[in-house]
C-alpha positions as CSV (number, residue, x, y, z in Angstrom):
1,X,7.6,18.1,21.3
2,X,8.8,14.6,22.4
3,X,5.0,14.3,24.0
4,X,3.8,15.5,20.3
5,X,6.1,13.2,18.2
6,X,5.1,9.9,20.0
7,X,1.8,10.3,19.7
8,X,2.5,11.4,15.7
9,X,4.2,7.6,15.3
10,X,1.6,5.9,17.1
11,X,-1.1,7.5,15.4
12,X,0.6,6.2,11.7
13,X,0.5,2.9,12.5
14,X,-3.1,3.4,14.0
15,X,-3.9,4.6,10.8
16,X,-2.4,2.0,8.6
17,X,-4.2,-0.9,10.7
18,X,-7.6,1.3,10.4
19,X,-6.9,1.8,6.8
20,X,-6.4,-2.1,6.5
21,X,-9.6,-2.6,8.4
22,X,-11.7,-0.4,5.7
23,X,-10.4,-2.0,2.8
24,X,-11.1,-5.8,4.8
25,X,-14.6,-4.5,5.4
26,X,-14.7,-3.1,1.3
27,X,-13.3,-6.6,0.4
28,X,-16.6,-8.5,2.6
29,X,-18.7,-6.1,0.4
30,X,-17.6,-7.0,-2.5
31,X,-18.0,-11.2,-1.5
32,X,-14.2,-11.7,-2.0
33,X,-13.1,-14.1,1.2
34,X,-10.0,-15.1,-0.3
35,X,-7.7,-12.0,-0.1
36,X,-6.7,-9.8,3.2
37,X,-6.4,-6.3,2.9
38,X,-2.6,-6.6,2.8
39,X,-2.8,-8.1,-0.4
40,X,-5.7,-5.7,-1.9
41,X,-3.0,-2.9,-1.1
42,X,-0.2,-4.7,-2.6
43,X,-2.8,-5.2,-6.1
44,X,-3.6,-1.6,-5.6
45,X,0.1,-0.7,-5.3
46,X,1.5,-2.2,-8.0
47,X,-1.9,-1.1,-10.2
48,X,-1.9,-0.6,-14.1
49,X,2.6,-1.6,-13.9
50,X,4.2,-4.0,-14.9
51,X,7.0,-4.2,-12.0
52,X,9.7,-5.9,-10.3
53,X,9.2,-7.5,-7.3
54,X,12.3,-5.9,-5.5
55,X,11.2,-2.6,-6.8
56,X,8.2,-2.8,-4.5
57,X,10.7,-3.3,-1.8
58,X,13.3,-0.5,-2.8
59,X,9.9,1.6,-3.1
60,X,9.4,1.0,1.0
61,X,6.5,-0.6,0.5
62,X,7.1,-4.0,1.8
63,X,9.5,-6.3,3.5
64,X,11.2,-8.7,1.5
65,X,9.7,-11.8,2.7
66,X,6.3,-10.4,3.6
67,X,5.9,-9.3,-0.2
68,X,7.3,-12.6,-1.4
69,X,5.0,-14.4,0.4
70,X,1.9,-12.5,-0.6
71,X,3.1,-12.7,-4.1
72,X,3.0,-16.6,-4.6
73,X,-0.7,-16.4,-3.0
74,X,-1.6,-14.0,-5.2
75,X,0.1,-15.8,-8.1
76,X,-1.8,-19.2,-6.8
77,X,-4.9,-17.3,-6.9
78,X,-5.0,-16.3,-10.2
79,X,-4.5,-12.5,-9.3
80,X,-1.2,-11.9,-10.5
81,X,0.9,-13.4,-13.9
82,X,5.3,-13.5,-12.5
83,X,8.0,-13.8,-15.5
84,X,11.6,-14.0,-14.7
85,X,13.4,-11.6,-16.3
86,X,15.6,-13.4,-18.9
87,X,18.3,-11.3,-18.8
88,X,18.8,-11.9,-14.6
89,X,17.1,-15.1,-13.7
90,X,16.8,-14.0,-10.1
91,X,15.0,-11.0,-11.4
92,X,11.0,-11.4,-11.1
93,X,8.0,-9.0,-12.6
94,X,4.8,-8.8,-11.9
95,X,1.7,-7.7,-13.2
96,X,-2.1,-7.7,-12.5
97,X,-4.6,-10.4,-14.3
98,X,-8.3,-9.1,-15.4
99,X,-9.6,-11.0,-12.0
100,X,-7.0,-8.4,-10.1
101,X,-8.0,-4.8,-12.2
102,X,-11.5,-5.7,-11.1
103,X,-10.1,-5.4,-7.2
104,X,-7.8,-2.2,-8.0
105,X,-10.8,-0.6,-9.8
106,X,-12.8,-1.3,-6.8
107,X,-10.4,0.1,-4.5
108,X,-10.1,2.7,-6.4
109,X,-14.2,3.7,-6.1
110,X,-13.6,3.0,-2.4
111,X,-10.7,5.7,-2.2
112,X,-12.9,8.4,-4.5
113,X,-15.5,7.5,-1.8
114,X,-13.5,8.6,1.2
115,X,-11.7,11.4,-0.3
116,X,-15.2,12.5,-0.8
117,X,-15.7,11.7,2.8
118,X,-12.8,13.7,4.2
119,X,-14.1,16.7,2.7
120,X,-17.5,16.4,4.0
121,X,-16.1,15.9,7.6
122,X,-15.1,19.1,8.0
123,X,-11.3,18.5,6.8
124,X,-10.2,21.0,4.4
125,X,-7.6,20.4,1.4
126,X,-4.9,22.7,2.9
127,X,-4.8,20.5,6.3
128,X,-4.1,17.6,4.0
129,X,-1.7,19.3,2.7
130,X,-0.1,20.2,5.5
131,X,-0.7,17.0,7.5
132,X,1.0,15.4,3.9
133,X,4.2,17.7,3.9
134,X,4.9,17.1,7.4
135,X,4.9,12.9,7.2
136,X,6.9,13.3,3.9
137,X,9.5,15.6,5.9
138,X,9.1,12.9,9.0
139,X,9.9,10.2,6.1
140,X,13.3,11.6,5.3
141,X,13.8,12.6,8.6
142,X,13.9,9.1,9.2
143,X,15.5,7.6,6.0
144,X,18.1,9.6,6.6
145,X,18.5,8.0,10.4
146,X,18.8,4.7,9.0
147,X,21.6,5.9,6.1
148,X,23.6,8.2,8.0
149,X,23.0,7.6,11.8
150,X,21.5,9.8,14.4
């Protein structure tokens, strides 16, 4: 099992940077030099919302610095509008400009694409349902390790 479960936690991280590396390789495509793949994923994560920046931390998505960072380029870029909330100055939102839904859309077409893909290669849906119910599990498994100890 122990063999099993490291393999399991290299193989996510594998997977992120590959994932990264497909949208990097969607972004050349689509002539946009200017963004990384991190910051396609954060457009794509924060989509159609209108949301808080810290909420995209609570969410797990991001590190607090990492997303703050990425935010202002985004911002400088013309990707993203910020308000401060005026009830808690310290409180920021953010939401996506026209020049950013073009990205998300295209990310999106890019995701239809694979999940086409995934089909075709032989993977059925109930293995991604299964392979989706065990990281979920692993998730709290492991957000419960950081709250309570091991």
């Amino acid at each position: 099992m122990k063999k099993e479960y490291l393999e399991l936690t290299r193989l996510i991280e594998r997977l992120h940077r590959r994932f990264l590396d497909v949208l990097r390789a969607e972004l050349g495509r689509m002539g946009i030099k200017e963004l990384n793949a991190v910051q396609a994923l954060l457009l794509s994560n924060i989509g159609a919302e209108e949301i808080a920046i810290r909420d995209l931390v609570e969410r797990g998505y991001y590190q607090g610095s990492n997303v703050s960072y990425n935010i202002k380029k985004l911002t400088d870029m013309g990707y993203l509008d910020q308000e401060r909330s005026q009830h808690d100055r310290r409180s920021v939102t953010v939401r996506l400009t026209p020049k950013a839904m073009d990205v998300v859309k295209r990310v999106r077409e890019l995701e239809d694409i694979n999940a086409g893909n995934v089909e075709s290669s032989g993977i059925k849906p109930a293995d991604l349902t299964t392979a989706t119910d065990t990281l979920r599990r692993i998730e709290q498994m492991w957000a419960e390790h950081i709250r309570y100890g091991g």
